[in-house]
C-alpha positions, 0 to 999 in steps of 0.5 A: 859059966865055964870055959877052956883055954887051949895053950900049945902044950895044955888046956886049962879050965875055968869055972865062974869067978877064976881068973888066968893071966896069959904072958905077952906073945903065949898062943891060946885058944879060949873056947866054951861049950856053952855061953859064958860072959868072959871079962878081957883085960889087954893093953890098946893096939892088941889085935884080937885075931893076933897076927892075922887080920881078916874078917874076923878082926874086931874095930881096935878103936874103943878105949876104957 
């Protein structure tokens, strides 16, 4: 699939296959049109809303 990442100042896109690295503390925003399967790498603790916490927050508590 393919997929956007919005960053304050640009959107990068991305097709099947290619990677992006996102530097610790950089506000992104990934979004798709459609279904894409997405492989998130990201040290434990990692909040997935950022600082916000609210329904939408995810369980942090499965270890790979």
């Amino acid at each position: 699939g393919e997929m956007e990442i919005e960053f304050e100042d640009h959107t990068m896109s991305l097709k099947a296959g290619e990677m992006c690295v996102v530097p610790k503390g950089v506000r992104h925003k990934p979004k798709a049109e459609y279904e894409c399967k997405v492989m998130l790498i990201e040290p434990r603790g990692v909040i997935n809303t950022g600082e916000v916490e609210g329904e939408l927050t995810a369980e942090n508590d499965v270890w790979i």
